[in-house]
N, C-alpha and C positions, 0 to 999 in steps of 0.2 A: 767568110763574108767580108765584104769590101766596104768601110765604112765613107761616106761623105765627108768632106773638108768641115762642112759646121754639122756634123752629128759626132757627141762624146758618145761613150760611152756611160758615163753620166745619164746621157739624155734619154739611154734605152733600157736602165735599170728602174725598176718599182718604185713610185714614190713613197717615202718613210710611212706615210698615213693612208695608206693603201691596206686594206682587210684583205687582199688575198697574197698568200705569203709565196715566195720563190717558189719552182718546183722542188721536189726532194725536201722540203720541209714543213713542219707542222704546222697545223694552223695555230694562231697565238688566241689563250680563251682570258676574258677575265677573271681573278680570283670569284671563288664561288661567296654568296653573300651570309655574314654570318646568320643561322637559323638561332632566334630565340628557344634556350628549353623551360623545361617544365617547371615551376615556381617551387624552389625547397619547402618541403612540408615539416614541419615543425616535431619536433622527436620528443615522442613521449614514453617515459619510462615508468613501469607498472610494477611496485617493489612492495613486498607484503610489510602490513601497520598493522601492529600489536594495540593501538589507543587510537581513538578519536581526536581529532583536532580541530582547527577552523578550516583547513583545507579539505576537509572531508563535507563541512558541511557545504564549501562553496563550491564543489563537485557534486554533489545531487541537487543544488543550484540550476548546474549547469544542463544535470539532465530534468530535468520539469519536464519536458516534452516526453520525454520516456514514459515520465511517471503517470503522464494525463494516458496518454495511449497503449496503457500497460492496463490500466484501470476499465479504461473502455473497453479494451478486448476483454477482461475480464465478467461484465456485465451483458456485454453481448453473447459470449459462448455460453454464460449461465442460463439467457431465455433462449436459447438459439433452439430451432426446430422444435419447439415447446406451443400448446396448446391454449393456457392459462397466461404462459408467457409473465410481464409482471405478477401475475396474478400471484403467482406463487412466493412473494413478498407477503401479502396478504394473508393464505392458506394456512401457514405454517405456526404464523401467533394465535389466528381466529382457533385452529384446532387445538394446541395447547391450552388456550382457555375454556376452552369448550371441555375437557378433562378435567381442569382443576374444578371447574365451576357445577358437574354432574356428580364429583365421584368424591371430590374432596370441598365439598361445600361447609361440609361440617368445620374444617378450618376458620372458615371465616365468620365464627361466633361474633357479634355485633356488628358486623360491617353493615351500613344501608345498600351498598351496593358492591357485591363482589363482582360480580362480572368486571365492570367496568376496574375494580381496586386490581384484580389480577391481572389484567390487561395492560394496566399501568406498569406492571411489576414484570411481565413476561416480555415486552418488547424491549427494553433495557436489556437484561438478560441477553434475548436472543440472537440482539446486534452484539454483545460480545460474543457468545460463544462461535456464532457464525464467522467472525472477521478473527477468532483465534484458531479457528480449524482452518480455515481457508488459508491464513498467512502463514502456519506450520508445514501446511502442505506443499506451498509454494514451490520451492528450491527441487523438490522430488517431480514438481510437474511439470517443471521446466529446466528440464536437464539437458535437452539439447543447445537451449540458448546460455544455458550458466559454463558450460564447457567449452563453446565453441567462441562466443566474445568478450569482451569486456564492459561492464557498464556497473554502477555501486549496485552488488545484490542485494541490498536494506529495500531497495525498490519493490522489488518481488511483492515478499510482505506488506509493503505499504502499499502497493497497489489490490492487496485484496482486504486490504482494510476498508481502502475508498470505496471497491465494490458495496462493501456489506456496510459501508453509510447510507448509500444508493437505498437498498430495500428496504435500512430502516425509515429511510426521508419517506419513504412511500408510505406504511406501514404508519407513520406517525401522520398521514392524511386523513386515514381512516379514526383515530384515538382523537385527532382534535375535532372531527365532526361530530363524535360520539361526546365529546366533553361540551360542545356546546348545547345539543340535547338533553343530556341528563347531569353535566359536570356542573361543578358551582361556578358561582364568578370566579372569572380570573383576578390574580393578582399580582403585586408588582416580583412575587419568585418565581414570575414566568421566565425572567429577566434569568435568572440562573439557570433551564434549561439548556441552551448552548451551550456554556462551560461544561456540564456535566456530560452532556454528550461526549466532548471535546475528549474528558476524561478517561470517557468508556472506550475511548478509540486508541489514547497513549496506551491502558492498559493493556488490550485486545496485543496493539502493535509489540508492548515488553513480552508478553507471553508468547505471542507467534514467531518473533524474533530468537525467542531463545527455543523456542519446539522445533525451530526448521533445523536451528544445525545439531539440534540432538536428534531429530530423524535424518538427517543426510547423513549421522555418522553409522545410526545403530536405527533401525527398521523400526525395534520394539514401542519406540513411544510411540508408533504410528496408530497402536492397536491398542495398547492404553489412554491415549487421548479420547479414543471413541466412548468409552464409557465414564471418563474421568470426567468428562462433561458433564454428562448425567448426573454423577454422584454428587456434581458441586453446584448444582441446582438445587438439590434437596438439600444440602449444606448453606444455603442463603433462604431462609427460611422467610425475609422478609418477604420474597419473593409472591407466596402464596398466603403467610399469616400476616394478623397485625400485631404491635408492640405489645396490643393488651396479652398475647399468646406467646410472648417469649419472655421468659424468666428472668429476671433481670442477671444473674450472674453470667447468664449466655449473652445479654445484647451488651458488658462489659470485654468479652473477649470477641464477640464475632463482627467487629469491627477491623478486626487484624485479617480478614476476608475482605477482600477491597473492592468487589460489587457490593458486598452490605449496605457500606454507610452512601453509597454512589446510588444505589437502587432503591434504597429508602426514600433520600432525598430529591431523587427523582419524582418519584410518588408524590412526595410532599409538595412538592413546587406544581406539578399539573392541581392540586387536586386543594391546594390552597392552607396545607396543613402544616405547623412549625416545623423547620428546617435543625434538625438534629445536627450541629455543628461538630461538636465533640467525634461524634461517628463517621462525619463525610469529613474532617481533619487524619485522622487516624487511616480512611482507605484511601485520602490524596497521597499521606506518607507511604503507605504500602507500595499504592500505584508508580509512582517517584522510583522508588527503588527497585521494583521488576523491571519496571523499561533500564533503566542503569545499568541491572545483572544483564536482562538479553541483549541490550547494547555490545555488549563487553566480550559476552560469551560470542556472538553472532559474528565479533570481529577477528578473534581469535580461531575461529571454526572456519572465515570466510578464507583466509589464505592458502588452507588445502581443500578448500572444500570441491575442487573441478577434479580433483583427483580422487575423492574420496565416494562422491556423488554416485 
């Protein structure tokens, strides 16, 4: 090809800033732009604690939301496709008393009113043994979630404690109507009602706590518990008699029984009658010291416990 006096070659090659490149070579791309990744998630290591600390307790702190929504399934699946539904919060004290009151009336030589004295004495009760069977049971009823994640298993248990708050709050709707009809005036040991609940619930929680990891290791107390309940009913005799019917050498040692002096003083405060200190002293120390032992045991048990389940 025969070029012109003023044509370069120069003049016939691509300019620098030209997007289409010579033939025979590639097209020029820009560097690709860097992509943002995914934010580092924070590494947590899960290493078995022989003792309690303050990090333990600012870890089920953290889970609260478990514990609320652990609690509610718990109260839901109890009325779930049920008839009575709450009702059966109700049922279970009204018929209790309803036995003590036909069959064992004779217990309550001078009482003006037994119904209503055993009634007092049978719902205390029943909010423990309930919130101790339930929270024993826990660990074994919830085996696939205690294997499969991580979260403080003391929850378990505490959440079937709050359950069996639930039906005694209910339960105690019906005893405060009933004490406004036939109860005396109240007074100011209403004021210690709270606490004592409070009470029945730490206890409930030291004994369920240490029942679940002796039934997650070994079956048997599964089947002992069911009547050991029974038997410690009748072994809390304030339950169904009054002071005037316990011996005095028995109401010196069955304080070391820590619904006694709880379930007594319970009574006493609805119903306006002195507040036996000496006795609700004696079952706060008991009490104090079961939740310490199931504390203890519960934490030692919880390490192998998804293996052992």
């Amino acid at each position: 090809m025969r070029l012109n006096d003023s044509t370069t070659a120069d003049d016939l090659a691509p300019p620098r800033d030209c997007d289409t490149p010579p033939p025979g070579r590639p097209a020029r791309s820009d560097p690709p732009e860097a992509v943002p990744g995914p934010p580092e998630l924070k590494l947590t290591v899960v290493e078995a604690r022989h003792n309690w600390n303050a990090e333990d307790v600012r870890e089920i702190w953290r889970f609260r939301e478990l514990m609320y929504f652990l609690t509610l399934r718990d109260i839901k699946i109890r009325y779930k496709q049920t008839i009575l539904g709450v009702g059966w919060s109700l049922l279970q004290p009204l018929a209790t008393v309803l036995v003590f009151a036909v069959f064992l009336r004779s217990m309550g030589e001078g009482v003006e009113n037994y119904t209503l004295f055993v009634l007092c004495g049978v719902l205390p009760w029943l909010y423990f043994a309930n919130a101790t069977t339930n929270a024993a049971n826990s660990l074994i009823g919830n085996e696939r979630l205690v294997t499969r994640t991580y979260f403080p298993r003391i929850l378990l248990p505490a959440s079937n404690v709050g359950a069996a708050t639930f039906d005694f709050l209910v339960a105690m709707l019906v005893l405060a109507a009933w004490l406004v009809v036939e109860g005396p005036a109240p007074t100011w040991r209403l004021l210690l009602v709270p606490p004592l609940m409070a009470l029945i619930g730490v206890t409930a929680l030291g004994f369920g706590a240490m029942l679940s990891g002796l039934i997650a290791v070994q079956r048997d107390f599964r089947y002992l518990l069911t009547f050991g309940m029974q038997l410690w009913m009748f072994c809390t005799p304030c339950i169904y008699r009054p002071l005037s019917g316990i011996g005095p050498t028995m109401q010196q040692w069955l304080p070391l029984n820590p619904l006694y002096g709880i379930v007594l003083n319970f009574r006493a405060c609805l119903l306006g009658e002195p507040v036996q200190w000496p006795a609700l002293a004696a079952s706060a120390a008991v009490s104090a010291l079961i939740l310490a032992v199931g504390l203890i045991y519960f934490r030692r048990v919880e390490n192998t416990m998804a293996d052992t389940i």
